[in-house]
N, C-alpha and C positions, 0 to 999 in steps of 0.2 A: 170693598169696591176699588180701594187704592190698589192691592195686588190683583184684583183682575185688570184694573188696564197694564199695569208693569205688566203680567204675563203676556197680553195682549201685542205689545209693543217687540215681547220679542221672538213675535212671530211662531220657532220651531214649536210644537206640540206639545212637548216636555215643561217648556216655561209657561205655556198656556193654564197648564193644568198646574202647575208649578206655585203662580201667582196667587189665586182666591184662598189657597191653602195657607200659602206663608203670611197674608195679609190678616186670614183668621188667626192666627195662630200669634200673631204679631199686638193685633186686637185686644185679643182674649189677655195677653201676657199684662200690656198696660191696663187693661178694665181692672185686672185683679188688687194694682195698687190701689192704696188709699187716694181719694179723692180722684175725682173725674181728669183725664188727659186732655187738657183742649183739643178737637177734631184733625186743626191744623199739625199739630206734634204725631198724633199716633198716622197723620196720611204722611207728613213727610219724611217721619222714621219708618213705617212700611217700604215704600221707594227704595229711601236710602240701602234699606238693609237686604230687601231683597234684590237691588239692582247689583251689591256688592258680593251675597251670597251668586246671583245667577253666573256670575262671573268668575268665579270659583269651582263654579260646578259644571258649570258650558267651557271649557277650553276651547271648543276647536270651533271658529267660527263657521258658518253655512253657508255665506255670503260674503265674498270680498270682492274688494277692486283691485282688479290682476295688473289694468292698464290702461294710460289717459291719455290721448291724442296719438297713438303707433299708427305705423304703417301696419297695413294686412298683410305684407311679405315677411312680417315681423311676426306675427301669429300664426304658423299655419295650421295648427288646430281652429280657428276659429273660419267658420265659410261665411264671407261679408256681404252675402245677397240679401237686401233689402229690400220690401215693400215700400213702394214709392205715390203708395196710396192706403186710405185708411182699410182697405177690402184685399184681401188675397186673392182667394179664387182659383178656380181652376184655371184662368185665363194665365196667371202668373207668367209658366214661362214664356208665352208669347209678348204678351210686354216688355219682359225684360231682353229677350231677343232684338226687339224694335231697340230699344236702347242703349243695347251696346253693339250693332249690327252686323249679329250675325244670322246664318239661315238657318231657320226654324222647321221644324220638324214635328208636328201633331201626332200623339200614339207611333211613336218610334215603329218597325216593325224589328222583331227579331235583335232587339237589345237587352240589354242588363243593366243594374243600375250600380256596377263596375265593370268595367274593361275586361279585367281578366284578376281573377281569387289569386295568379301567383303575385302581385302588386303587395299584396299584405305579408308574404313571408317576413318571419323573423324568428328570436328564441325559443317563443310561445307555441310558434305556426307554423307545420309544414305541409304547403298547400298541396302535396301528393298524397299526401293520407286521408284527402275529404274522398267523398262517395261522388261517385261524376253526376250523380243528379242533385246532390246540392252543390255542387259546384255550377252545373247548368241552370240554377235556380238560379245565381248571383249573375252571371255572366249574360242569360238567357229571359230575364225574369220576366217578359213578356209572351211567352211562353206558357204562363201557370194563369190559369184563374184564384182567386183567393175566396175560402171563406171566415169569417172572424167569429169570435164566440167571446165575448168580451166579461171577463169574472172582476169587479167591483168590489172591494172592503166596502160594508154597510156604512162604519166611519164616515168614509167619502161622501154618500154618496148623496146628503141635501148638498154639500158644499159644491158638488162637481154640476149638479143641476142648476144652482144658481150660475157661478163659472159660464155651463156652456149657455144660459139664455143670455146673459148681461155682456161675455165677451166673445165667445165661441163663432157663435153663428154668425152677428155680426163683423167677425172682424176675416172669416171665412179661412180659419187655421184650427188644427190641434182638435176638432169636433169629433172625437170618440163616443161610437154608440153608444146606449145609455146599457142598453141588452140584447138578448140574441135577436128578440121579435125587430129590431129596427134593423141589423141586419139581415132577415128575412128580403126585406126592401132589393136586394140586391147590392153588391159591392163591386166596384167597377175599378178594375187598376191598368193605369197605362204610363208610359213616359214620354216626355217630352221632353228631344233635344235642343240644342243648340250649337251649331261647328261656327266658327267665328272665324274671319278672315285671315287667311295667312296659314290655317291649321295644317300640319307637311300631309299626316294621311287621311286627308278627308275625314276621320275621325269625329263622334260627337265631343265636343268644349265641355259643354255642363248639361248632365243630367237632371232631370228634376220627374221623379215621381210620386203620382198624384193619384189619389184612393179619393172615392165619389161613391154618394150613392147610385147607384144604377139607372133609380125610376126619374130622382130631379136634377142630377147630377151635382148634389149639395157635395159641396168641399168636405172630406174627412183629415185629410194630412196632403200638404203639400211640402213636398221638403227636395233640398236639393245633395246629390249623393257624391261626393266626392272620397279619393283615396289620395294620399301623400305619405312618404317613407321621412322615420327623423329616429337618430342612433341605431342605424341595421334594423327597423321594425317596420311594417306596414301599417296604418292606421284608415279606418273609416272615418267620416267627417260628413257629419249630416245637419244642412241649415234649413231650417225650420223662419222663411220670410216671414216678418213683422213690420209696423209701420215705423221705417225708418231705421229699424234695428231687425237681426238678426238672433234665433235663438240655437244654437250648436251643438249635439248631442258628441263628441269624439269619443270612438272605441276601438276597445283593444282585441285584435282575435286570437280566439285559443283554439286551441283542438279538443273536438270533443271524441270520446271512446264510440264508437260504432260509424265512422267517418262522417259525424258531423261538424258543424264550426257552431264556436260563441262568440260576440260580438259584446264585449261588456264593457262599462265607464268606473266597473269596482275595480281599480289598482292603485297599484302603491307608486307608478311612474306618473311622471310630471306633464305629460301627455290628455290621456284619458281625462275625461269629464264634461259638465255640462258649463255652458257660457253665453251668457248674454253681451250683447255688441251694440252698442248704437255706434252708427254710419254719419258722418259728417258728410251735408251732402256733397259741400263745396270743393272740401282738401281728402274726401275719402276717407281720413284718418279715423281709427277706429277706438271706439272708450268703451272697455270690458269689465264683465264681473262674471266671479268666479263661483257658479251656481251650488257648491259642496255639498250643501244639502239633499241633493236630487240626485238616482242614481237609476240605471236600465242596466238589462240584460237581454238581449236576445239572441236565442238557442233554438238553433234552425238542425233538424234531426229527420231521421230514419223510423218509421213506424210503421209493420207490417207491410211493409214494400211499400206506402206512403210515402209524401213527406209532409212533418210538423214542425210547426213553431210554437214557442212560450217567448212571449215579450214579458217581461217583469218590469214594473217600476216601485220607486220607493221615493219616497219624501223623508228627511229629518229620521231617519230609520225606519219608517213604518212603510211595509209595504201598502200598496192602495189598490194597484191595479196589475192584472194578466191579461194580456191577449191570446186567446189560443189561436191560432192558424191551421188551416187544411189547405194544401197547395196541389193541384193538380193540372195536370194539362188541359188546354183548351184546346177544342175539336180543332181536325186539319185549317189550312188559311184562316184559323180565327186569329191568329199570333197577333198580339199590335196593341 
């Protein structure tokens, strides 16, 4: 019992499963002595020893604290948009428009949720070897209707049902279909800008798109898409509004062989990866943790004169979930 809560405690999978083993094993070792262990001895030498083996065996922490009271001009991986209520919503970018006032813009027509694919050049990336229709997919991606097809590790998949009823739906973020049939429902993608006063070309400030189901228009992902260059590279930066905090996915693009692009948070630069932020309301200054455990891929491609995606993600190494995507054009004047 003593190593299942230690495993417990240290959250990653590994130690999970890690813990009931070592505390057996721990058990088993003191019962074999002569005479009885008092309970207290064989639970706090369990602890001790597995809290000191997990640490020996886990180097690379999953979770840290990158950073405590910065400025956001100080992070620019991290996007500092926060829900400023307990519900996200698709309503999102319109409130935050009100808020920081600029003029809003409902289902953008004829945008993308980058400016323009050359923003990202660098070593990795050279944004004339993409296919111009995934280049128009980033530039244009209102443009494409989306359909999702969403593949689940079984693993996952009471945890991810508990997840979206107790946090998901209520907090109106991150509500990944459970399977294809909820998909069926219809999937609705649109963006919503915001140009903020002063902008030199009329140009939209902050993107933010937002995936809804069709029939209730329940929130699927609302996240806000930003691009910024740091040592000759282009990076993606995508915040994911939470109450009061911010969840940030940064990735790195590479070129894929038949003109596609990937978009991935697996590298070895100090850039890439996942981060959570709480927003200080008052001074803005932003307190970071460094999500390490958590890693995507998405791999926007060419098939059979189509175009596909595979979103991958992974926890603590185990993969959990794929998204597959089918992106196609929306009838004339449906753009928006």
């Amino acid at each position: 019992a003593t190593g299942t809560l230690g495993g417990l405690l240290g959250v990653r999978p590994q130690k999970v499963l890690l813990g009931p083993l070592f505390g057996a094993a721990v058990g088993a070792a003191l019962g074999g002595r002569r005479g009885t262990a008092p309970p207290a001895v064989v639970a706090s030498a369990t602890m001790l020893a597995y809290r000191v083996t997990s640490a020996l065996v886990f180097r690379d922490p999953q979770v840290t604290l990158l950073a405590e009271r910065v400025r956001a001009e100080d992070l620019p991986f991290v996007v500092p948009r926060e829900a400023r209520s307990r519900y996200v919503g698709t309503g999102y970018v319109r409130e935050l428009a009100g808020v920081l006032g600029g003029r809003y813009v409902a289902g953008a027509p004829d945008v993308g949720i980058v400016a323009s694919v050359d923003e990202l050049a660098g070593p990795d990336f050279d944004p004339a070897g993409i296919d111009p229709l995934v280049r128009e997919f980033y530039e244009h991606t209102t443009r494409f209707a989306l359909d999702i097809v969403p593949q689940w590790r079984l693993w996952v998949r009471p945890g991810y049902l508990l997840y979206r009823t107790l946090i998901a739906r209520p907090l109106g973020q991150a509500n990944v279909p459970m399977n294809q049939r909820e998909t069926q429902r219809g999937i609705r993608s649109r963006i919503d800008t915001i140009t903020l006063p002063g902008a030199g070309d009329d140009a939209p400030t902050i993107r933010g798109w937002i995936r809804s189901f069709t029939d209730t228009d329940e929130p699927i992902y609302v996240g806000i898409y930003t691009t910024y260059r740091h040592g000759g590279r282009g990076y993606v930066s995508v915040g994911f509004p939470l109450p009061q905090a911010s969840f940030t996915a940064t990735l790195l693009p590479r070129a894929r062989p038949g003109g596609g692009l990937i978009l991935t948070s697996r590298s070895d630069l100090d850039q890439p990866g996942h981060y959570l932020a709480y927003v200080d309301p008052d001074s803005r200054d932003l307190t970071v943790l460094a999500v390490r455990g958590f890693a995507e891929q998405l791999d926007v491609f060419l098939e059979d004169g189509g175009l596909r995606a595979d979103h991958a993600f992974s926890v603590f190494g185990f993969p959990f979930l794929v998204l597959h995507y089918r992106m196609y054009r929306k009838p004339a004047g449906a753009a928006g």
